[in-house]
Backbone of each chain as ProteinMPNN parsed JSONL, in Angstrom:
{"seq_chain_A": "XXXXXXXXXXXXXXXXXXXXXXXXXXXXXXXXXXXXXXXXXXXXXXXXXXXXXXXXXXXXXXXXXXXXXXXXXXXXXXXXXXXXXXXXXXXXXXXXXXXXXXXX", "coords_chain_A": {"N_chain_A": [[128.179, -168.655, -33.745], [127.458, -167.179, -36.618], [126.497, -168.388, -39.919], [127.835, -166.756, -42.948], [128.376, -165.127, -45.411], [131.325, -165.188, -46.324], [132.473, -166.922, -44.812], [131.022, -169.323, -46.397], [132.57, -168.908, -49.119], [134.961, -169.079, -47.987], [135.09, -172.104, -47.271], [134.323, -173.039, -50.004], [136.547, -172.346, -51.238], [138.222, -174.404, -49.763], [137.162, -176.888, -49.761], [136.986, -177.262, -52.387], [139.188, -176.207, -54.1], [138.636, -173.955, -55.204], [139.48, -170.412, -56.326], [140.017, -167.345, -54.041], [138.354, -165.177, -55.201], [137.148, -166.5, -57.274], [135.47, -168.494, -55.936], [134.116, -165.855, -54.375], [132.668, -164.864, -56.426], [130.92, -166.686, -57.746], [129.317, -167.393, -55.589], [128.069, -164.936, -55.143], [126.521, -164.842, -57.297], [124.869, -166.674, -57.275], [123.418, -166.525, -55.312], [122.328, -164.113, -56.057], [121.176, -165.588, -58.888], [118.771, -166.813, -57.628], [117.614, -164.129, -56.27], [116.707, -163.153, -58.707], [115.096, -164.573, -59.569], [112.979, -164.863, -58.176], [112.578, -162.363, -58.054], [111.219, -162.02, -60.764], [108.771, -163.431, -60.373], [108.803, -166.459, -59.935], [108.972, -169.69, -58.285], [111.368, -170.904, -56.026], [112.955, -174.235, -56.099], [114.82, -175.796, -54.242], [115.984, -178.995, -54.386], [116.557, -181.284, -51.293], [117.234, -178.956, -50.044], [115.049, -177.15, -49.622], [112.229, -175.061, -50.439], [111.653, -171.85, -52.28], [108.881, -169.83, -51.815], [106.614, -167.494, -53.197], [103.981, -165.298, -52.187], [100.665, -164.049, -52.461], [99.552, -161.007, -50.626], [96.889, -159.686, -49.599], [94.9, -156.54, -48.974], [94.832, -155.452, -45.503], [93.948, -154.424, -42.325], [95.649, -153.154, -40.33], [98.092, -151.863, -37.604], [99.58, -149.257, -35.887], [102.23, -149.888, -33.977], [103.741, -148.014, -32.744], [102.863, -145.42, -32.28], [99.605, -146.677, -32.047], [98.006, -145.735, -33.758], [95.299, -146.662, -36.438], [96.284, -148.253, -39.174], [95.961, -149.071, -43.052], [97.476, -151.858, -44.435], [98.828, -152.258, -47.033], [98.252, -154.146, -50.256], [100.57, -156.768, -50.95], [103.413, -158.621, -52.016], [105.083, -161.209, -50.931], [108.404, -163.08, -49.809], [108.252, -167.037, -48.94], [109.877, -169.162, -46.611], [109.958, -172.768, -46.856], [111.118, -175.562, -45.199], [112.702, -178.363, -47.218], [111.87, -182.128, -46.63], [113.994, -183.456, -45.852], [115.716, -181.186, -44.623], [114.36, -180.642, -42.254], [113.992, -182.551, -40.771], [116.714, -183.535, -39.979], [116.672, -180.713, -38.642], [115.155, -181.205, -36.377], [116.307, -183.52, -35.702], [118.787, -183.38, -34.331], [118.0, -181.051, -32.488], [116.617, -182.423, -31.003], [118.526, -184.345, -29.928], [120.392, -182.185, -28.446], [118.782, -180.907, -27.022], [118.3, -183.294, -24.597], [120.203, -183.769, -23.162], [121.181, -181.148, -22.253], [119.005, -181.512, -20.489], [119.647, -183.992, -18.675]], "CA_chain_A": [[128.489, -167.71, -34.83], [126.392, -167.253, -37.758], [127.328, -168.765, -40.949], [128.12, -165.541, -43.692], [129.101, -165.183, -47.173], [132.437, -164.66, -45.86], [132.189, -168.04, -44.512], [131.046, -169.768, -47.848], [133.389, -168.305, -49.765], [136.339, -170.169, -47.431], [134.697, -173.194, -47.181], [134.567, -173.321, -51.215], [138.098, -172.536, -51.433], [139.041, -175.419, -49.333], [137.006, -178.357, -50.44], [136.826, -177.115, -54.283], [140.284, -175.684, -54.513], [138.533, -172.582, -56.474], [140.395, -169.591, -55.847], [138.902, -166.665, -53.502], [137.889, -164.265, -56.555], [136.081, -167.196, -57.658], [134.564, -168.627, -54.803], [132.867, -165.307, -54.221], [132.062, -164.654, -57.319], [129.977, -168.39, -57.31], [128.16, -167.142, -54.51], [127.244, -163.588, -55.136], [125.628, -165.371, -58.32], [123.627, -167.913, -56.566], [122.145, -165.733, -54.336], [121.715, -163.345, -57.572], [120.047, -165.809, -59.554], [117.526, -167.204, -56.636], [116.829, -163.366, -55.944], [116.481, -162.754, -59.737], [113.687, -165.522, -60.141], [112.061, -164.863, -57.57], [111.924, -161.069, -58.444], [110.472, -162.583, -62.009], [107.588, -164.122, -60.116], [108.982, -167.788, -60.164], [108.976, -170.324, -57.399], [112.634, -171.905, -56.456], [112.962, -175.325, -55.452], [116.203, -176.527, -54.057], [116.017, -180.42, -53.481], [117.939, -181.302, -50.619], [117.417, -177.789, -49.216], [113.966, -176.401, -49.06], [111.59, -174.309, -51.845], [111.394, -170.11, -51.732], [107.679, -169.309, -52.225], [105.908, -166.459, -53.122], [102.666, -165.614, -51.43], [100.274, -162.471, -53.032], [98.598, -161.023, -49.855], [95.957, -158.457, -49.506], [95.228, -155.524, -48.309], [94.853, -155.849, -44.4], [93.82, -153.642, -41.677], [97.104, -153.187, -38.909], [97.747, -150.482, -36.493], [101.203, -148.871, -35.924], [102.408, -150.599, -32.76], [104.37, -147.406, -31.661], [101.278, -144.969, -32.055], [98.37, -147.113, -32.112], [97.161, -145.454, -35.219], [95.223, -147.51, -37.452], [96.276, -147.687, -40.958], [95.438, -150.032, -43.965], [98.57, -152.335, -44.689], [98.962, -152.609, -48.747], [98.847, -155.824, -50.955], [102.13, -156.885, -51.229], [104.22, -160.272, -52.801], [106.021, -161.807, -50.298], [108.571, -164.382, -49.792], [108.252, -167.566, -48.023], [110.608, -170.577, -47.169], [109.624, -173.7, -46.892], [112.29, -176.357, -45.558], [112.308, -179.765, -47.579], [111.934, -182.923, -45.722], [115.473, -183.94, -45.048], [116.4, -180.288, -43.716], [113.135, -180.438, -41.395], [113.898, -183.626, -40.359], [117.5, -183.323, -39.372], [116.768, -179.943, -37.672], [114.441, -181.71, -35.421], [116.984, -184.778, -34.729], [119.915, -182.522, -33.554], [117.659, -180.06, -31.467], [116.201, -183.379, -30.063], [119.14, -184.524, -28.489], [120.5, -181.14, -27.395], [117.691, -180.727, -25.406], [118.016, -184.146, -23.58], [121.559, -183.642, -23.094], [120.86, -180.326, -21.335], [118.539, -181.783, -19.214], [120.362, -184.83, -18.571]], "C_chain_A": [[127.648, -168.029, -36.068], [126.873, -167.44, -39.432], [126.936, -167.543, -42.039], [128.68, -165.865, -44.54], [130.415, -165.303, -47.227], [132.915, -166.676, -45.268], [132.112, -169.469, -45.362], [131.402, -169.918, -48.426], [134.733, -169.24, -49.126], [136.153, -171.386, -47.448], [134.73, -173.79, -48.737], [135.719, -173.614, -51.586], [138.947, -173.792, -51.214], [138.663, -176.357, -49.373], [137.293, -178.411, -51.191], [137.806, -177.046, -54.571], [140.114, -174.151, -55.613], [139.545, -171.4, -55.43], [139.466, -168.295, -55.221], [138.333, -166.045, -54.339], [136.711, -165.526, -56.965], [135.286, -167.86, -56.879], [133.405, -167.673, -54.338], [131.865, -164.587, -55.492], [130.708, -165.772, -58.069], [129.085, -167.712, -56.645], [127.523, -166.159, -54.685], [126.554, -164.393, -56.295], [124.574, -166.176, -57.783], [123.011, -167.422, -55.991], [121.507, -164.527, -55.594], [120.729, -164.244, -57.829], [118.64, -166.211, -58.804], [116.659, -165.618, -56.446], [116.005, -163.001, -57.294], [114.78, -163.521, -60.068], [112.964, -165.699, -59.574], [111.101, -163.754, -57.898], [110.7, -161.269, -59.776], [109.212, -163.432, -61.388], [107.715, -165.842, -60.042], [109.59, -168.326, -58.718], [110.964, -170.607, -57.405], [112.655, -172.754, -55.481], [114.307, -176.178, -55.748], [116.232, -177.745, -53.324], [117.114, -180.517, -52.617], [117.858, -179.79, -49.29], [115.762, -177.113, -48.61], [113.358, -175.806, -50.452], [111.141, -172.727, -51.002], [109.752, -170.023, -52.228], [107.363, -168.064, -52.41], [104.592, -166.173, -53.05], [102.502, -163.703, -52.033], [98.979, -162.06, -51.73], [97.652, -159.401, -50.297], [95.636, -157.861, -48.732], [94.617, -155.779, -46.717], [94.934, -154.761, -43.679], [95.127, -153.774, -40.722], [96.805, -151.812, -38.464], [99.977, -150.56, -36.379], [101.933, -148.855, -34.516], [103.39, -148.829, -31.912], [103.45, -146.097, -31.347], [99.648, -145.617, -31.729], [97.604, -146.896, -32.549], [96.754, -146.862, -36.187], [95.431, -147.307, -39.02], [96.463, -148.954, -41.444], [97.262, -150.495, -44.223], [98.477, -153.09, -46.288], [98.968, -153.704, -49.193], [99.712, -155.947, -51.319], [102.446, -158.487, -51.456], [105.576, -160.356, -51.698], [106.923, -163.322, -50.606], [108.648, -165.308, -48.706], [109.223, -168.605, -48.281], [110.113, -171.719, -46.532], [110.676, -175.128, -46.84], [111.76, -177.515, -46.119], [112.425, -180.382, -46.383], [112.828, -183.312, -44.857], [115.679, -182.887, -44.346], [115.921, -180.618, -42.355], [113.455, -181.556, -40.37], [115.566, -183.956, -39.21], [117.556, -181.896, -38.61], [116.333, -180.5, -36.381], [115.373, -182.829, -34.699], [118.119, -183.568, -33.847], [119.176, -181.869, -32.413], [117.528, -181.436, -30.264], [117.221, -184.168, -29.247], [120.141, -183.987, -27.527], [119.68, -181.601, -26.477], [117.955, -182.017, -24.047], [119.54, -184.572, -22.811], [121.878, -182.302, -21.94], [119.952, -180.554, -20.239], [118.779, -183.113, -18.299], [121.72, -183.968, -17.694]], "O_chain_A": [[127.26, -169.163, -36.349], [127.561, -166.596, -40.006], [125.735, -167.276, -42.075], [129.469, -166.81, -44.579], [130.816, -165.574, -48.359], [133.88, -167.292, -45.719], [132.825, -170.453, -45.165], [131.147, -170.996, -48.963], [135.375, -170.005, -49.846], [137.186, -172.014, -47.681], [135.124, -174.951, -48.85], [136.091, -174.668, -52.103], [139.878, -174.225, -51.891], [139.487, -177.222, -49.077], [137.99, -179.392, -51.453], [138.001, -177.794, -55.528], [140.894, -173.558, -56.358], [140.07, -171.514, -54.323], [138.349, -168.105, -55.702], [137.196, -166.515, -54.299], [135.5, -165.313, -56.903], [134.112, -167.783, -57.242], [132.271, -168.028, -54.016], [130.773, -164.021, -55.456], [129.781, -165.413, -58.794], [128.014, -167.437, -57.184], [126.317, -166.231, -54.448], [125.469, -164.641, -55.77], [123.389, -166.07, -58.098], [121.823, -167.744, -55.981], [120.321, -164.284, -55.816], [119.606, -164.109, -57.344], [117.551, -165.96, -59.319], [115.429, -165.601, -56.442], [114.842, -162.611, -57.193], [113.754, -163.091, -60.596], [112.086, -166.504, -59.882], [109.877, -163.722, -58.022], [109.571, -160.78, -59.753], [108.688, -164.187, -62.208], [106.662, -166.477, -60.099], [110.435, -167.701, -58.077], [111.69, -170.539, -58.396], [112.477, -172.47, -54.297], [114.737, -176.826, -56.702], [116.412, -177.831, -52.109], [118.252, -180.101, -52.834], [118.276, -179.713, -48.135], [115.482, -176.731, -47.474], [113.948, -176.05, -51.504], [110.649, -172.461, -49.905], [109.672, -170.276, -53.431], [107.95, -167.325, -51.621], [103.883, -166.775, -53.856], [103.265, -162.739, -52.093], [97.846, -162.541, -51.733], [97.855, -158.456, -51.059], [95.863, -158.245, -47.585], [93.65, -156.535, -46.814], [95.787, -153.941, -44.019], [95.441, -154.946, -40.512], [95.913, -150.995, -38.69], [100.946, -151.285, -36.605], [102.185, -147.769, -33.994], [103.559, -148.696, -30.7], [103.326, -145.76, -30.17], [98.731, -144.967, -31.227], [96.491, -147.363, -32.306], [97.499, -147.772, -36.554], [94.928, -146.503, -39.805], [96.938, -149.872, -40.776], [98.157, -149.651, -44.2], [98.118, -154.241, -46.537], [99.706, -154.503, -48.616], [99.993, -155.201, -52.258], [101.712, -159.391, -51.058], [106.654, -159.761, -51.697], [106.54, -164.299, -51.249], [108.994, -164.885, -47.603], [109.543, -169.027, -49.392], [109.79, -171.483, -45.368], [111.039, -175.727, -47.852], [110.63, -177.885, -45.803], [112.826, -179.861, -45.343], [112.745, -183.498, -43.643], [115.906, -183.2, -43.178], [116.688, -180.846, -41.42], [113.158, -181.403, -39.185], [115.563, -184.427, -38.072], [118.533, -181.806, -37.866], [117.011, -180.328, -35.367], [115.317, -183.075, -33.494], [117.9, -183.125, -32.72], [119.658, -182.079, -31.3], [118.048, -181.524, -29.152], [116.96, -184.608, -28.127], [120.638, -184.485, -26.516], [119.771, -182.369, -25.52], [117.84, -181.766, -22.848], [119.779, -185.529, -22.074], [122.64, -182.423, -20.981], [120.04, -179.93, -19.182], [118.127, -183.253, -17.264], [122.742, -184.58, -17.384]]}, "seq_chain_B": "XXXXXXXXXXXXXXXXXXXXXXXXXXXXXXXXXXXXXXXXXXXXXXXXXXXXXXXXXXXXXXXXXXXXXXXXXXXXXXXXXXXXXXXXXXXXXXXX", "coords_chain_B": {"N_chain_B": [[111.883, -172.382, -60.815], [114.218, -175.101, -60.777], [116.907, -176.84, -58.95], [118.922, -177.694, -60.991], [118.013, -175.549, -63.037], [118.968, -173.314, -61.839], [121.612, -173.881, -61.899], [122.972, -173.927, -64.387], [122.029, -171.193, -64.698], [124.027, -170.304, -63.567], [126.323, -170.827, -64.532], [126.506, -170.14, -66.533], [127.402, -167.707, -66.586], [129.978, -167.797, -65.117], [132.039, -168.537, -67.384], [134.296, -169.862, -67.385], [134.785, -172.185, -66.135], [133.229, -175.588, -65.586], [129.564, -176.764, -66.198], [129.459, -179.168, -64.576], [131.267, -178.594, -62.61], [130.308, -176.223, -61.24], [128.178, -177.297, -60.293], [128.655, -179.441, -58.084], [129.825, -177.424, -56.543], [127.375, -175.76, -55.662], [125.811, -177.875, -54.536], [127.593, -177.736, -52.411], [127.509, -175.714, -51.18], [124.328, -175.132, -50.607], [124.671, -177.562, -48.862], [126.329, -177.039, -46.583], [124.953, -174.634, -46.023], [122.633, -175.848, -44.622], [124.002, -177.696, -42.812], [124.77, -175.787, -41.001], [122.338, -174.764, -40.141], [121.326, -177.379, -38.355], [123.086, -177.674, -36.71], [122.178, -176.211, -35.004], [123.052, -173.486, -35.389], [122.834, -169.933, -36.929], [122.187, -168.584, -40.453], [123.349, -166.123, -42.283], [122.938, -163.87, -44.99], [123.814, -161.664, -46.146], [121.518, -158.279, -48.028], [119.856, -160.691, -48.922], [118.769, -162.425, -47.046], [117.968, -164.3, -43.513], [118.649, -166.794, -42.075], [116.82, -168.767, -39.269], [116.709, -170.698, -36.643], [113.524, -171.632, -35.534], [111.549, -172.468, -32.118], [108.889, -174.531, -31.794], [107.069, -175.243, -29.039], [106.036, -178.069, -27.007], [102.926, -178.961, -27.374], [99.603, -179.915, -26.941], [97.6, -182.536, -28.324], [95.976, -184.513, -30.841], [95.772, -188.062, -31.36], [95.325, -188.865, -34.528], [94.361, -191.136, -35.359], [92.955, -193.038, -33.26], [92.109, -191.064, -31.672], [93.203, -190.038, -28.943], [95.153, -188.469, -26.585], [97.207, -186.758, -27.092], [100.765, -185.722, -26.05], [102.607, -183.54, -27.996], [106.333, -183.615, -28.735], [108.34, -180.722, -28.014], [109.903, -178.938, -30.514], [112.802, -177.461, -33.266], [112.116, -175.303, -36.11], [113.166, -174.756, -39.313], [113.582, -171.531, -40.222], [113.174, -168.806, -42.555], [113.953, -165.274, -43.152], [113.518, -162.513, -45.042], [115.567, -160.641, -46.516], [115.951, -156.6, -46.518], [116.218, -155.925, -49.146], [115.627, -157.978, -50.659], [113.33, -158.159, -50.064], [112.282, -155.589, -50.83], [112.837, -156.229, -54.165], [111.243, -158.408, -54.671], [108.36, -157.457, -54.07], [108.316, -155.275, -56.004], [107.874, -155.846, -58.753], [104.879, -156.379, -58.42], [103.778, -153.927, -57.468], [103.783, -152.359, -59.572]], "CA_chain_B": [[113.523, -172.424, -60.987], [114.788, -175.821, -59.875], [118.269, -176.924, -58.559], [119.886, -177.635, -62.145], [118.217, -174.131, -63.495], [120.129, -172.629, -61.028], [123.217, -174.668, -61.93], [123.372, -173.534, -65.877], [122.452, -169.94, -65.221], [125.46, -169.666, -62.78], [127.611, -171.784, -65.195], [126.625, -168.71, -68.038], [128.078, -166.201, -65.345], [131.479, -168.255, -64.997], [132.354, -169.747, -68.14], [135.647, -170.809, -67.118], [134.398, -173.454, -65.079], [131.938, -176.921, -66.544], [128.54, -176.64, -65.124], [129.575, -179.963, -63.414], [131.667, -177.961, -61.492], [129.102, -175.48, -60.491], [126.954, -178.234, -59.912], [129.248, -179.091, -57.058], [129.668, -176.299, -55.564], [126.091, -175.384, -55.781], [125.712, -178.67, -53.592], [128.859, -177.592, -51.091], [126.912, -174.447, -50.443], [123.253, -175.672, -49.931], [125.228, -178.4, -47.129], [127.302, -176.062, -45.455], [123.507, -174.164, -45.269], [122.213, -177.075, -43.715], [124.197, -177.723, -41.877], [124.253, -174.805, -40.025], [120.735, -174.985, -39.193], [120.976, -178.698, -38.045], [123.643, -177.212, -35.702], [121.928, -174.733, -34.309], [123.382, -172.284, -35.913], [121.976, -168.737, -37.757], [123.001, -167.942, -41.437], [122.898, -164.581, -42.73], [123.445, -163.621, -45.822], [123.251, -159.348, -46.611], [121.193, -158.638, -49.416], [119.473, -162.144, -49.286], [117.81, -162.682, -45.786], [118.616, -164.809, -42.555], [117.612, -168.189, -41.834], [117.563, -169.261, -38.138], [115.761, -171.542, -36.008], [112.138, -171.39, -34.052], [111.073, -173.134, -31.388], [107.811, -175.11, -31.384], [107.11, -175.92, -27.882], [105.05, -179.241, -26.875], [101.285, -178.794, -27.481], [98.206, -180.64, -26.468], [97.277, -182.816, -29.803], [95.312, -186.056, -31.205], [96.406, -189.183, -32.546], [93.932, -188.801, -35.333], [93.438, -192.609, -35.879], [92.541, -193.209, -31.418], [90.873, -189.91, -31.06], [93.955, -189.933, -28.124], [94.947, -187.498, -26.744], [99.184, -186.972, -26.86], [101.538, -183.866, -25.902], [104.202, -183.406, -29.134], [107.678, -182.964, -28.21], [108.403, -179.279, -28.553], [111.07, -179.177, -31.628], [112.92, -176.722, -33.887], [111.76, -175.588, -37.368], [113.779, -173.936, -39.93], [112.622, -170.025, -40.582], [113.867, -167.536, -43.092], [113.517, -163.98, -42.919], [113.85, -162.343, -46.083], [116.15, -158.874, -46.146], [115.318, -155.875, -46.906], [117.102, -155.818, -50.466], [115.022, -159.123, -51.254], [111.791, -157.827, -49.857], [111.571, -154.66, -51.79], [112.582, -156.631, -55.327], [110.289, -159.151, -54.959], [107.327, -156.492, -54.098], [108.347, -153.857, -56.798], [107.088, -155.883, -59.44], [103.486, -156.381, -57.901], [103.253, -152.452, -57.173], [104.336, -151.605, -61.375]], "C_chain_B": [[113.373, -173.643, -60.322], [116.067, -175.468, -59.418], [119.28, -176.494, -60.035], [119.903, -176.582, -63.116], [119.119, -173.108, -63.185], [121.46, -172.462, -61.401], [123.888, -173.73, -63.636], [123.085, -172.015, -65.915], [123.881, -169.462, -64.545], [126.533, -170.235, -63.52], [127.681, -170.508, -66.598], [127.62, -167.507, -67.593], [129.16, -166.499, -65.941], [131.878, -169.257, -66.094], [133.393, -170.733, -68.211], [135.126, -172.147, -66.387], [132.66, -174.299, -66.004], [130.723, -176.335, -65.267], [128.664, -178.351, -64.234], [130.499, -179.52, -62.401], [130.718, -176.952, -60.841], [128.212, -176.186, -59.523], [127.385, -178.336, -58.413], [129.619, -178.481, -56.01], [128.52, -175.366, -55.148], [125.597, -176.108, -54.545], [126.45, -178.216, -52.26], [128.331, -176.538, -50.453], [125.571, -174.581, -49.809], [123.581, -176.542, -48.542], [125.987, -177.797, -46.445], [125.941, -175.167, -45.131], [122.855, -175.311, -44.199], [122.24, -177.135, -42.404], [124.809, -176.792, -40.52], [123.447, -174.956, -39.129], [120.668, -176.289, -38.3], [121.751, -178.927, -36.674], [123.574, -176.763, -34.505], [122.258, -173.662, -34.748], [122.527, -170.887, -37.006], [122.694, -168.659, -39.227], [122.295, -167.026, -41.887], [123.889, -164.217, -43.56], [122.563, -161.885, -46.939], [122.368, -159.668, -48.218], [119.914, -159.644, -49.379], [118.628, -161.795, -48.163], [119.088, -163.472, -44.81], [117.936, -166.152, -42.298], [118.436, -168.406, -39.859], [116.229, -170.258, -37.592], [114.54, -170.864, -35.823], [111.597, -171.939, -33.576], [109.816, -173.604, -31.033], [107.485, -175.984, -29.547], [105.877, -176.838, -28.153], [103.562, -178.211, -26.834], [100.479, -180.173, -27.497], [97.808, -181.197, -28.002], [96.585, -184.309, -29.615], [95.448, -187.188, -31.686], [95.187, -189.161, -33.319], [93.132, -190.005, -35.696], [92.3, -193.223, -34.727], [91.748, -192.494, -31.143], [92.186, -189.645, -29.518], [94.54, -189.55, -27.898], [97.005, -187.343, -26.22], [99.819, -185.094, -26.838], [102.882, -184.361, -27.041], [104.974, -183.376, -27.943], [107.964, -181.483, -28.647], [109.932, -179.701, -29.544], [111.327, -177.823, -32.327], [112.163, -176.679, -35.622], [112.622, -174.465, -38.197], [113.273, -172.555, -40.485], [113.622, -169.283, -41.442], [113.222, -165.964, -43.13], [114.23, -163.373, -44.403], [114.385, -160.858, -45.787], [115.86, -158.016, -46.679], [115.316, -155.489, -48.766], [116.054, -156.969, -51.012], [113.242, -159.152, -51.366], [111.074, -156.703, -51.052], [111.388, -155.832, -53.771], [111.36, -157.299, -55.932], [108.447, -158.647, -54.822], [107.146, -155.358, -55.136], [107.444, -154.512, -58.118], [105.119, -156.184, -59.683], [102.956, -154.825, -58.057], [103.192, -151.908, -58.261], [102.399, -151.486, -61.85]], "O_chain_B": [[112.596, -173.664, -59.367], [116.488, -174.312, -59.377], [120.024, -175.529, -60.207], [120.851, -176.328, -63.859], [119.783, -172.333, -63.873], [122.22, -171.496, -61.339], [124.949, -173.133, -63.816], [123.607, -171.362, -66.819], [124.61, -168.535, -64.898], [127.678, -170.1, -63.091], [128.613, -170.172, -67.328], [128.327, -166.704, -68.201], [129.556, -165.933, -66.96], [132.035, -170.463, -65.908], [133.486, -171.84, -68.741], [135.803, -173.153, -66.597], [131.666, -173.884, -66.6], [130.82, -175.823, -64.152], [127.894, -178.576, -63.3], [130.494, -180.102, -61.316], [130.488, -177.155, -59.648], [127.713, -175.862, -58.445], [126.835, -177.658, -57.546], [129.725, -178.864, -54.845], [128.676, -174.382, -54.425], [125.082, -175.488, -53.615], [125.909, -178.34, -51.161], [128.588, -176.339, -49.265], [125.456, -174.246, -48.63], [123.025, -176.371, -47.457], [126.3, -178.377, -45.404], [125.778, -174.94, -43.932], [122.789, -175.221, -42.973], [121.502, -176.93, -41.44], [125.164, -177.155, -39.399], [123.522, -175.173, -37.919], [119.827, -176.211, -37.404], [121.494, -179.76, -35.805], [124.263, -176.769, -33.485], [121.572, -172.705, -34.388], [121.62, -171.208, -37.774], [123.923, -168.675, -39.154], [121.07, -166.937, -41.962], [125.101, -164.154, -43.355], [121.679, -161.445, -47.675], [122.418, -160.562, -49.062], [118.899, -159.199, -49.914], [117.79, -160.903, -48.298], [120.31, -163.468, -44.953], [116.725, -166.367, -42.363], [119.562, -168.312, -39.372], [115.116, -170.423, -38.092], [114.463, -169.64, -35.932], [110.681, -172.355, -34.286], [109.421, -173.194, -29.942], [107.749, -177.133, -29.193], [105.005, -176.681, -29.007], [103.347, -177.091, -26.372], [100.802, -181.24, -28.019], [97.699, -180.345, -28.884], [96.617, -185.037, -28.623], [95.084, -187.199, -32.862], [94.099, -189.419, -32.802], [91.975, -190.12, -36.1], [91.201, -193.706, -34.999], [90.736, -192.798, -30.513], [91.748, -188.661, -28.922], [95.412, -189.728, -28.749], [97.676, -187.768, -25.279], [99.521, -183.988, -27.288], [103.762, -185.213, -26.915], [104.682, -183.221, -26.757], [107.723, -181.212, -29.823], [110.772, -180.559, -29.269], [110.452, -176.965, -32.215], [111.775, -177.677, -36.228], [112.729, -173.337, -37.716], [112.397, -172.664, -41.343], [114.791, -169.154, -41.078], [112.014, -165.727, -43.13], [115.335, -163.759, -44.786], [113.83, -160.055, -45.037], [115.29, -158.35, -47.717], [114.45, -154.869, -49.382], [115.619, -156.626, -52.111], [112.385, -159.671, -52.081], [110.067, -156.757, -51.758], [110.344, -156.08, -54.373], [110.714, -157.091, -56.959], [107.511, -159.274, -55.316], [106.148, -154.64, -55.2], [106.464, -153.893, -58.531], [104.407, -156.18, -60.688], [101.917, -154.538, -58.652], [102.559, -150.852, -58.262], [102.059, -151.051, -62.95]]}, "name": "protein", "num_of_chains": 2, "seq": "XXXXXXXXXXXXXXXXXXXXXXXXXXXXXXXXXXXXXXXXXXXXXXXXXXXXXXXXXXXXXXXXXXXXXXXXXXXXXXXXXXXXXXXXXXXXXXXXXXXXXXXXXXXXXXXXXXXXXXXXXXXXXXXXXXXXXXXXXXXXXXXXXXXXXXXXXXXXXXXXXXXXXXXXXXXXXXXXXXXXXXXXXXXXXXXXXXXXXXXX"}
């Protein structure tokens, strides 16, 4: 199951003791201000978690996979994420001993 | 933006509450992200995007110091996908 705002929000409640109103009101903000400063052109870097980038690409030839028309694909400001070390590091231990556990 | 920018504009939001409480729960939410991912698990959050795994399988590689020649372990890496709500914002002000 896929962890959801909905999710967040209970999990606050019951370490923090905040109350639900405020629990999601916490969260819709946090994801506010990260989208807010990103929208503003500004990097965010959450130690512990990872950094959001923004990457300015240019314009780029593509084709329209369900016609096979070619058409020019616009310069556009994307975002990228980037996990920090620790996430990166414990994704990799866990998968690593799934896997040897399944083939075990 | 760092972490603790984060922390004091969400503490302007909710003034009832110290920004060492924010702080806190700022933390309780980044590790409950985490650890999701560290799980296995997908999070998806509307609005925002989705973060889920992707699978690097083993590849053919070099110990760069030997010149020798080693197969990785194939491993996960953490991916986000940004949603559509997050995509346009962050493109609208490029297109102005």
């Amino acid at each position: 199951m896929a962890l959801t705002k909905a999710e967040l929000v209970e999990n606050l409640c019951n370490s923090l003791g905040l109350s639900k109103r405020d629990s999601k009101d916490l969260i819709e903000y946090v994801f506010e201000e990260i989208g807010q400063a990103l929208e503003n052109g500004e990097m965010v870097k959450l130690s512990g978690f990872g950094n959001f980038v923004l990457r300015d690409k240019g314009e780029r030839p593509g084709r329209n996979p369900k016609t096979g028309e070619e058409v020019m694909i616009s310069s556009r400001r994307v975002v990228t994420f980037r996990a920090g070390e620790k996430l990166k590091r414990k994704v990799e231990e866990y998968r690593g001993t799934e896997k040897e556990e399944a083939k075990g | 933006m760092i972490k603790s920018e984060l922390i004091n504009l969400v503490s302007e939001k909710l003034p009832t509450f110290t920004s060492r409480d924010i702080g806190v729960a700022v933390n309780n939410i980044l590790d409950d992200m985490c650890k999701a991912l560290y799980t296995g698990d997908r999070i998806e959050i509307r609005g925002f995007g989705s973060f889920s795994l992707h699978y690097l399988p083993p590849r053919k590689a070099h110990n760069p110091k030997t010149g020798e020649q080693v197969i990785t372990v194939g491993k996960h890496t953490p991916h986000f996908k940004p949603g559509k709500a997050l995509r346009e914002r962050v493109n609208k002000k490029n297109s102005d």
